[in-house]
N, C-alpha and C positions, 0 to 999 in steps of 0.2 A: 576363447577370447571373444569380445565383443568386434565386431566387425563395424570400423571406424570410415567407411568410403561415405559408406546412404548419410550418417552425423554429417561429415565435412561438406557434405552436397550443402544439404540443408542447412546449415551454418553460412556455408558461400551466399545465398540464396535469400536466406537474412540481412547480411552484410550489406548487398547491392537493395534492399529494401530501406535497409538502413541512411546508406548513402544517399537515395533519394529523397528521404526525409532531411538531410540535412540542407537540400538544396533552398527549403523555404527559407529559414532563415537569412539565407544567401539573399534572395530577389527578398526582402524586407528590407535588408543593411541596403542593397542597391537602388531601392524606390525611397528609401530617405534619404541619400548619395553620402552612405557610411562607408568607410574604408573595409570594413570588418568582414566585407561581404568573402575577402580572400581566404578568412581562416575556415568559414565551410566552404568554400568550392575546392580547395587543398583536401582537407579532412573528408571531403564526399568521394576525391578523386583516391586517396587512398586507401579509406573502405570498400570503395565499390571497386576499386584492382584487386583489392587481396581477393574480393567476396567471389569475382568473377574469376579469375584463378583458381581457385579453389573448386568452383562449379563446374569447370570447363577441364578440370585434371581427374573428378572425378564422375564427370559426366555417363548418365544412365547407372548406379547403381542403387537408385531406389525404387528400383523395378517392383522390385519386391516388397515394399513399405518397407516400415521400422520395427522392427520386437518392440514389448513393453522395456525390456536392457536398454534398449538405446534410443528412446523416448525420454526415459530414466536422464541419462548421459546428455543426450541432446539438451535438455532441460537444464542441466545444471553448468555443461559448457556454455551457453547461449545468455546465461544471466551473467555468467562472467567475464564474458569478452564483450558484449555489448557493451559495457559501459566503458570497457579499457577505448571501444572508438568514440565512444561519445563525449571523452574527455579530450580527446584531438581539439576540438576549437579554442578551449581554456588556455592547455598548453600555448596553441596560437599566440594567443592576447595575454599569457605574459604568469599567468599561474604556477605555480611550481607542481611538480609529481603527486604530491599527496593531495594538496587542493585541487586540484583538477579531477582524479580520481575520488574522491571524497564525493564535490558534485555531483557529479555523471551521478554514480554508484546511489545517491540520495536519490537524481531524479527520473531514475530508469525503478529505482524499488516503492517511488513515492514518499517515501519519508519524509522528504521538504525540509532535512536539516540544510543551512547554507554556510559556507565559508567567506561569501562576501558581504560584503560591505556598499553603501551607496549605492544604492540597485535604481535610484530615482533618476542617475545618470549616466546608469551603462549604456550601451549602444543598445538600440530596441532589437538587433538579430538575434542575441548572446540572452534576452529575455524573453523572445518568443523562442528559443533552443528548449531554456530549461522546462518552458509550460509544455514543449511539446516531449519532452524527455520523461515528464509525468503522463503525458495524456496517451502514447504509445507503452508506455509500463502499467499504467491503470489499465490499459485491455489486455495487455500478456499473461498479467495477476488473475485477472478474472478466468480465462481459457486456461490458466494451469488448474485452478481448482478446482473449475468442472471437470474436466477433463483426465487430466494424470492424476494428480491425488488420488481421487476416489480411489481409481484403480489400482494403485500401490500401498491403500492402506494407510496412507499417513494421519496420524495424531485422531485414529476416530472418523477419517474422512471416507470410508466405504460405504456411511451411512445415503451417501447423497449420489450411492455410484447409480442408482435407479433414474436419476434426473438426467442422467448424461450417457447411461449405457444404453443396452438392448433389454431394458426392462419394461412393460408396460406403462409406464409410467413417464417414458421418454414425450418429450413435446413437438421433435419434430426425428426424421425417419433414418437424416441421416447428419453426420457431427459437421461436415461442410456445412452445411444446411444452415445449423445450428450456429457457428460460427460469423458465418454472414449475418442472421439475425442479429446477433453482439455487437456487431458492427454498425449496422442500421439504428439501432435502437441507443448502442452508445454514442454515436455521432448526433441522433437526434435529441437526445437529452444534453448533451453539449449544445448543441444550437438554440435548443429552448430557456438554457441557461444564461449564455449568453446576451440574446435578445430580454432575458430578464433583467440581468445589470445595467443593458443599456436604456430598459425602462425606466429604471430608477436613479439615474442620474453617472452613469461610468462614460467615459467615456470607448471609443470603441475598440481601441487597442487593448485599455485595460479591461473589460467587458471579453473579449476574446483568450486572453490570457490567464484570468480569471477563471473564466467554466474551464478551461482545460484541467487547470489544478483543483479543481474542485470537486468535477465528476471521477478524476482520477483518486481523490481523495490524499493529493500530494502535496498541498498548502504554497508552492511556491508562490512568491507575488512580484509585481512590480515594484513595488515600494519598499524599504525598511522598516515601515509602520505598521506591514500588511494592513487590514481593513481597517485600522485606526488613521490612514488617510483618508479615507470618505469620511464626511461629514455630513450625510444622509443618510436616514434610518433604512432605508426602504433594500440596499444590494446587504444588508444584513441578514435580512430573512430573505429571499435569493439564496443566499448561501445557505443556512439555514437547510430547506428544503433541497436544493441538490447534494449535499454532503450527504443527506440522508438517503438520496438514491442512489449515490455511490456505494453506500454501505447495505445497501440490501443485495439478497441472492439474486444474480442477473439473469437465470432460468427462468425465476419467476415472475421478475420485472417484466422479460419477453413474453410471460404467458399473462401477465396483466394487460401488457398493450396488445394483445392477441385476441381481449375480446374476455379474459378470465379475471379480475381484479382481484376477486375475494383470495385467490390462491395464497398470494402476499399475505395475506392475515391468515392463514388458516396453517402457514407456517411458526409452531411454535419460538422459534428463535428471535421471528420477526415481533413477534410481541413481545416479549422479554426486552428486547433491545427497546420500543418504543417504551414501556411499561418503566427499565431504567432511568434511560433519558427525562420520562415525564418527573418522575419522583427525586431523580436529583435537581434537574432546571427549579422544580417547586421549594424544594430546601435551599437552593442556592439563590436565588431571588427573594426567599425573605429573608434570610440572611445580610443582602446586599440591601436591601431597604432599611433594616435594621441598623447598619452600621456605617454604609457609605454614602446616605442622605440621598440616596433616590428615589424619583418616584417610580410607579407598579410598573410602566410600561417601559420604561430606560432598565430597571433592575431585570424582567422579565427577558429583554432583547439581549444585553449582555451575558446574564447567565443561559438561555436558550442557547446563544450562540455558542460559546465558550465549552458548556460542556458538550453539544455538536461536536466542537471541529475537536476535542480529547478522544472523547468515544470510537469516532469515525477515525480516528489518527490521520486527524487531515492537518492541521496544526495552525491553521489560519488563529490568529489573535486582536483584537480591538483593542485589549490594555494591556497593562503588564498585571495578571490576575495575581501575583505573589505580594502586590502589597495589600491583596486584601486582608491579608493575615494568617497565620498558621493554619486556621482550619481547612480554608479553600487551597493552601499548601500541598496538606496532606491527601486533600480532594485531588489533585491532579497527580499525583502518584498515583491514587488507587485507581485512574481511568486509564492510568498507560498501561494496565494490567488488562484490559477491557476489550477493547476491539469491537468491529461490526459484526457482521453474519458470512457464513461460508458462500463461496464462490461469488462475492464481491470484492470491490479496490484496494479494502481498507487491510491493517495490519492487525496487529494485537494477538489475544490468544484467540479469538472471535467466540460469541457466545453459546452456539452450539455448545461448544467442550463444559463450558462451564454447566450447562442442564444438562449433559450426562455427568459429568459430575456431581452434580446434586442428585440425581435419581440414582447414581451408585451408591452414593452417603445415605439415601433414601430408605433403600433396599436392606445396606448391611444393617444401619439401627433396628428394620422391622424381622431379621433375622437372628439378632441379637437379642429378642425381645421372644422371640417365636423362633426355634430350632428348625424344627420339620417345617416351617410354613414355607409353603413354595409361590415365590415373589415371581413377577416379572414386570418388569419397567420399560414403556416405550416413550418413544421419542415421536411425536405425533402420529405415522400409523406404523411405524417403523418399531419391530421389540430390541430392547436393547441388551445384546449379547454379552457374554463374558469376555469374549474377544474384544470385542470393541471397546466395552469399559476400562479395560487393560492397555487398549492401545494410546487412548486420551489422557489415566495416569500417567504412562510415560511420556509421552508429550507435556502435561504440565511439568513431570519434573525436571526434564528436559531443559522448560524454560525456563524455570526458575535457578536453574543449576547456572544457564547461559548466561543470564544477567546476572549474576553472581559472581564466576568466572570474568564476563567483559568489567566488570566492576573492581574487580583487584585487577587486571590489568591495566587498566587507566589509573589507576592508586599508583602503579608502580611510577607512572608519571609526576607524580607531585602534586595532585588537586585534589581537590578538596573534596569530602565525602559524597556528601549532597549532588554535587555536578560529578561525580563518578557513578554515584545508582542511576540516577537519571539521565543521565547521558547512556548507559546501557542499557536503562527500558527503553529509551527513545529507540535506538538503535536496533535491539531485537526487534520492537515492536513497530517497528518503520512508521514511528510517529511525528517526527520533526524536533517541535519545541520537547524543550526540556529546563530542569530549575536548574537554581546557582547566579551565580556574580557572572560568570562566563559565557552560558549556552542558555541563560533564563529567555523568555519571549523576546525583549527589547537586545538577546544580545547575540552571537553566532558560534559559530565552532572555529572560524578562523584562529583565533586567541590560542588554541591549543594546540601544544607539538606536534607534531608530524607524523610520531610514531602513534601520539594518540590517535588522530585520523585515521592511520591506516588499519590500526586495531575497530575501528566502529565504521570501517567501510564496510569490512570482515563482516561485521556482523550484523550490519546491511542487510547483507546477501544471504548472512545464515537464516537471519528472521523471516526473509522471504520467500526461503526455499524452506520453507518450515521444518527448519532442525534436521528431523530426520529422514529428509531428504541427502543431507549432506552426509550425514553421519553413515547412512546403508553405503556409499561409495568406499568408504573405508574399512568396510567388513569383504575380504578374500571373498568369501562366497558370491558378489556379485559378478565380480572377473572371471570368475572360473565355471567351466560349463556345467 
């Protein structure tokens, strides 16, 4: 059996990290003289007891580190109790069981779906909680998929274990190292973010609360409106530009500011994803001049932005893009399927998978055509194995099987088609927005049952522990020696 003391350490250890994360909120509600400041310094006081408890019972046994088993465990325990305390303050202020966990669960995986309402007049603690609920999940995201993925193999992701192991190719010597960098470099692009909104006209609450959800690629906002409260062009492209550095590989963001730039580009993925973006923003801007009477540079910003925050599954919105008509409809379907690039914020299936997937479809037609001819397909300098091709199949069907599944369970609910698929891509693919009368841009998730919630917090957490992560814990053979 898997020896559970060094997990519980390190769980404890989290907790009291946690707790003190919760105390800003606290000293915000207290420097505006909001009441609210009680629900985190309660919710800190009881995280950080259990956490310390827990460190203090099972003090000294990670003497010895973690196996990859209980990295594994650690991982997937840590995504699901973190949120159970980050819903402590909701509870507080009067939320029931499912909306409360619903939140958390949205803004610890990023997804930016919300169950409230009137956000223009919550207490400003409970609004910098949730930015900060995304900005501390947008770094956990990034450090699981360099980090463990690779090494477990999941969905295709052993391709990238060279960027983060002991392979030549590593950028710096040791994974602390590495770590701090992420941190350096994600806080600095938060800060430059920030200072960007407030160039353009935000003010500085909302300018701070903003880059958090942005760089984390989590969409929550201040407002009900999200970006359709500004009435200046200019924190559009702000967003714009940091959603897209949310959605790049953060290895190589750090060896970009390191002094290597070109690396970024000379990562296949990373151009595919821009190469996307450009050719849908160009279809969707004449389209939008075409039909909804604007000029180049309004239809430009709109669609730039719009297919942005899809892509990236950051879910920020300016309009409500479903009245532009069926086609950009079924346009935003097909971007929940999409995602950014590995070992960044965003969610989706990320584009990696999908260009070994086309170079597996590549292969078999030029095998199909030619028997004996012997193929080989890489992935920038990387050849792409049967092994791996095998493992990104199952990962896609994986996902497609999962939105499928979350889709008739939310049917079993009584809603209606439309807000059943999309409310399950949203949710595997930790996107936020989603269509329908219900959970469309302009609307929330509160409106829906409880037992719906609880079913698309589920899978939250499934899309973010990429499938099969969760699924290996159910197979005997990981428990067992």
């Amino acid at each position: 059996m898997i020896a559970l003391r060094p997990i519980l350490y390190v769980l404890g250890i989290l907790y009291v990290g946690l707790a003190t994360v919760m105390l800003v909120p606290a000293m915000v509600d207290v420097a505006t003289k909001n009441a609210d400041w009680q629900a985190f310094v309660f919710s800190a006081f009881l995280t950080g007891l259990v956490g310390m408890l827990l460190a203090i019972a099972v003090d000294g046994s990670l003497k010895k580190g973690l196996s990859m088993r209980q990295t594994f465990l650690l991982t997937v325990l840590a995504w699901i109790t973190i949120p159970g305390f980050g819903a402590l303050p909701f509870f507080w202020l009067g939320l029931g069981p499912a909306d409360a966990v619903f939140e958390s669960v949205s803004g610890f995986t990023t997804t930016g779906g919300t169950v409230l309402t009137g956000l223009d007049s919550l207490p400003p603690g409970i609004l910098v909680w949730r930015s900060m609920m995304q900005w501390t999940g947008g770094i956990g995201i990034a450090v699981m998929g360099i980090f463990l993925l690779p090494f477990l193999r999941v969905g295709g992701m052993q391709l990238f274990q060279s960027e983060s192991g002991e392979g030549g190719d590593k950028i710096v010597s040791r994974s602390v190292e590495l770590i701090r960098l992420m941190w350096v470099v994600y806080g600095g692009l938060t800060l430059a973010c920030a200072a960007g909104y407030l160039a353009t006209g935000m003010d500085a609450f909302d300018a701070v609360n903003h880059a958090m959800a942005t760089l984390s690629t989590g969409g929550f906002s201040t407002h009900d409106e999200s970006f359709g409260a500004f009435t200046a062009k200019g924190p559009a492209w702000v967003a714009i530009l940091f959603m897209l550095a949310g959605a790049l590989p953060f290895v190589l963001v750090i060896q970009a500011v390191r002094g290597a730039p070109f690396q970024l580009w000379q990562d296949p993925q990373v151009r595919a994803l821009f190469a996307i973006i450009g050719f849908i923003t160009f279809c969707l801007t004449v389209y939008l001049g075409a039909t909804q009477d604007l000029g180049f540079f309004d239809a430009l910003r709109l669609a730039a932005f719009t297919v942005v925050s899809l892509i990236t599954t950051t879910g920020f919105y300016m309009v409500d893009y479903t009245v532009w008509g069926t086609v950009v409809v079924g346009m935003v379907l097909m971007l929940a399927f999409v995602g950014g690039c590995t070992g960044s914020t965003s969610g989706g299936v990320k584009i990696f998978r999908y260009l070994v997937l086309l170079a597996a479809v590549r292969s078999h037609l030029r095998r199909m055509v030619r028997p004996n001819r012997v193929t080989s397909e890489t992935f920038g300098k990387a050849r792409l194995t049967p092994d791996l091709s095998s493992a990104v199949l199952v990962y896609l069907v994986l996902y497609i099987g999962s939105v499928a599944m979350v889709s008739i369970g939310l049917a079993a609910f009584d809603i209606d088609f439309i807000t059943c698929l999309s409310a399950a891509a949203s949710a595997i693919g930790n996107i936020g927005t989603a269509l329908g009368p219900l959970v469309g841009p302009d609307g929330t998730f509160g409106a829906l049952p409880d037992g719906a919630k609880w079913l698309l917090a589920a899978a939250m957490l499934l899309g973010r522990l990429e499938l099969i992560v969760v699924l290996v814990m159910i197979d005997p053979d990981f428990w067992s020696n």
